[in-house]
C-alpha positions as CSV (number, residue, x, y, z in Angstrom):
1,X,76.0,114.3,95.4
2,X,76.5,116.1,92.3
3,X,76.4,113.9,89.0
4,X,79.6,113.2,87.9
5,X,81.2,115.1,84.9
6,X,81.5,113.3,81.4
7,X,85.2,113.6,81.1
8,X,85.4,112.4,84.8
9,X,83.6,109.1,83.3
10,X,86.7,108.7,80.7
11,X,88.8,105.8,81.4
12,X,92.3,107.0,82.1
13,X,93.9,105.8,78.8
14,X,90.8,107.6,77.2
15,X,91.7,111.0,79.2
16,X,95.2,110.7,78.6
17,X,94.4,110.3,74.6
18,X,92.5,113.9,75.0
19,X,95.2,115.7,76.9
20,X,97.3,114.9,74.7
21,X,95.6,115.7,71.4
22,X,94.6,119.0,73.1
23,X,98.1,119.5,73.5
24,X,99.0,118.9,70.2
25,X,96.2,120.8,68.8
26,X,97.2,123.7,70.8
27,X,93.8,123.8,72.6
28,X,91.9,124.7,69.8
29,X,89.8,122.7,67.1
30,X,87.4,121.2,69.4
31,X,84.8,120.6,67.2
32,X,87.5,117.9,65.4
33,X,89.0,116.6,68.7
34,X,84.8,116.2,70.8
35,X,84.4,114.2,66.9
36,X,87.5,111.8,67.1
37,X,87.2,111.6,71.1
38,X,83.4,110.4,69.9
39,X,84.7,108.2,67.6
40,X,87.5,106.5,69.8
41,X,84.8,106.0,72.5
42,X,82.4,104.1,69.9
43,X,85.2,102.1,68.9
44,X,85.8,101.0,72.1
45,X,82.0,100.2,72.8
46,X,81.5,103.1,75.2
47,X,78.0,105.4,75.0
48,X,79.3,108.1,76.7
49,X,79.5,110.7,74.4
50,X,81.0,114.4,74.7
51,X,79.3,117.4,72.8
52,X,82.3,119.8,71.9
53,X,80.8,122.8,75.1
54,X,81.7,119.9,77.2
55,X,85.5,118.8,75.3
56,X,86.1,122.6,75.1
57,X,85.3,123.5,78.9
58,X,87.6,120.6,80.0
59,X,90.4,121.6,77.5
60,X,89.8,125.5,79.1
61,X,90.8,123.3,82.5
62,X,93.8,121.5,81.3
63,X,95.1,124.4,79.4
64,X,95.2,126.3,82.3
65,X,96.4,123.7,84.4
66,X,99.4,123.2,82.1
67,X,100.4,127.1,82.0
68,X,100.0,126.8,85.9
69,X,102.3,123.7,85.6
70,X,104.9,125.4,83.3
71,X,105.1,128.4,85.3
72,X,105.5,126.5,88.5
73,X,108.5,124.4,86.6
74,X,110.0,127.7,85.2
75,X,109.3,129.3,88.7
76,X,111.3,126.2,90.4
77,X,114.2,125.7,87.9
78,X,115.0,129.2,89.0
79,X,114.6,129.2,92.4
80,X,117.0,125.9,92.3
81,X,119.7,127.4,90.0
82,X,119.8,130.4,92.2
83,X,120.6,128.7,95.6
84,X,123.0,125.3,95.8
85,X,122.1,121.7,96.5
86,X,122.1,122.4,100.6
87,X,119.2,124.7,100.2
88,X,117.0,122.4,97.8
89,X,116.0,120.0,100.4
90,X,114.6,123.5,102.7
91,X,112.7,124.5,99.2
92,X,111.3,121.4,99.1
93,X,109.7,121.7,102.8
94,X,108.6,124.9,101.4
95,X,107.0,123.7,98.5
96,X,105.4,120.5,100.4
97,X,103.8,123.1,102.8
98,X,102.2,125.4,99.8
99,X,100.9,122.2,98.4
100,X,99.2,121.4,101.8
101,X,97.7,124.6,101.9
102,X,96.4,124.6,98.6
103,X,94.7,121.5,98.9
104,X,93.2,122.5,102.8
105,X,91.7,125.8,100.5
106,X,90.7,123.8,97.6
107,X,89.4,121.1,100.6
108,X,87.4,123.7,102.1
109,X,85.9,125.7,99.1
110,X,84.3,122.0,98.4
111,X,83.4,121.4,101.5
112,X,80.0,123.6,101.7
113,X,78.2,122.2,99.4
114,X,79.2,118.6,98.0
115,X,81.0,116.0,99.0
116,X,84.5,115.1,98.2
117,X,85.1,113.2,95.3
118,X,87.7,110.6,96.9
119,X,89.2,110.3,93.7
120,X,90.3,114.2,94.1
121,X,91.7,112.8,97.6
122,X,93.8,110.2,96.4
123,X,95.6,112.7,93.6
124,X,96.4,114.8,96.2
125,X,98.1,111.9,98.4
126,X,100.2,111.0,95.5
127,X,101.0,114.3,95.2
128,X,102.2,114.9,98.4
129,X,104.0,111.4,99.1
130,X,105.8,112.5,95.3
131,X,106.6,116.0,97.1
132,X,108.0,113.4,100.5
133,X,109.6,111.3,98.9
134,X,111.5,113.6,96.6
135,X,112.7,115.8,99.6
136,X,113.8,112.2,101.1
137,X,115.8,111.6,97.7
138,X,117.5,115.1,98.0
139,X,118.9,114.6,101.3
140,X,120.2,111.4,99.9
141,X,122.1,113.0,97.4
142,X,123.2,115.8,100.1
143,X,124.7,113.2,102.1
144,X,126.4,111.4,99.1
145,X,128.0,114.5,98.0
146,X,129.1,115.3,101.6
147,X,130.5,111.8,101.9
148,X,132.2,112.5,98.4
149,X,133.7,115.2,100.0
150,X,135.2,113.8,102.8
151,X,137.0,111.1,100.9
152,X,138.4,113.7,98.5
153,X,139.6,115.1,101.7
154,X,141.0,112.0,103.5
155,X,142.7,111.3,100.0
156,X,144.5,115.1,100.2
157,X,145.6,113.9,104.0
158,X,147.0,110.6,102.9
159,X,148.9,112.3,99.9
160,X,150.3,115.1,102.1
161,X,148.3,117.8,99.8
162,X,146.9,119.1,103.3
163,X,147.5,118.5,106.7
164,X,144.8,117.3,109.0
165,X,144.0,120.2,110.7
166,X,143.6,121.6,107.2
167,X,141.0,119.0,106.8
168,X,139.3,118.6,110.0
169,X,138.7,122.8,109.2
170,X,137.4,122.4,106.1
171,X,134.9,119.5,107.2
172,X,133.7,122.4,109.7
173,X,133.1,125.1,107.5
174,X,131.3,122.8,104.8
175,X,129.3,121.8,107.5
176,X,130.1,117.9,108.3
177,X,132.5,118.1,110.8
């Protein structure tokens, strides 16, 4: 099994402390960041130190992971405003299935020649149960809005706004007949 990484070795308030600064320093300056990063570790006891090739291939990582995040967030906002609620929870199948497919190809590119890092396994579980469970949500809100809708049409009945036939017609053609 492949030694782990250094940054792999970070406690997750530690790696969270670098993302962030690398954020805010716009990915560069990590000469000053692999110092401070030094520096926090020492004050917290740690050995582990990070020379700045190491801080600076990492940051390379998570930059690109971010622009791959951002575009996917951009890519999704639009896809979302371009169709209505009905059609988010079918996206969402969609997207759930091109995670799954990602992770069997990132599974499998791993798979010749070093053993999964169960770690890596339990990101992408979280992952998908997030992806689940906010598919779940969306129906939720699909059926509240439906319901919604059939009070505000039982209310038009019951003031004589429509008739019932009116009603039971537009119940069909909005789909919850």
């Amino acid at each position: 099994m492949p030694t782990p990484r250094k940054v792999d070795q970070l406690d997750e308030g530690t790696r969270a402390w670098l993302k962030e600064t690398l954020r805010a320093r716009g990915f560069s300056d990590y000469a000053g960041i692999a110092e401070a990063l030094n520096e926090r570790l020492a004050e917290d006891g740690s050995s582990l130190r990070l020379h700045t090739a190491t801080v600076h291939r990492f940051g390379q990582e998570y930059e690109k992971f971010v622009e791959y995040q951002e575009q996917a967030s951009a890519w999704a906002a639009e896809w979302i405003n371009d169709a209505g609620l009905e059609e988010e929870a079918k996206r969402h199948g969609v997207l759930f299935q091109m995670i799954t497919t990602l992770a069997f190809k990132a599974m499998q590119s791993r798979m010749g020649d070093a053993e999964i890092d169960a770690r890596e396994l339990g990101f992408l579980g979280k992952l998908l149960k997030d992806v689940m469970g906010s598919a779940a949500l969306r129906e939720k809100m699909i059926e509240a809005e439906r319901a919604k809708q059939a009070a505000r049409l039982d209310q038009a009945v019951a003031a004589g706004d429509i008739d019932a036939a009116a009603a039971a017609r537009a119940r069909e053609i909005m789909g919850f007949a």
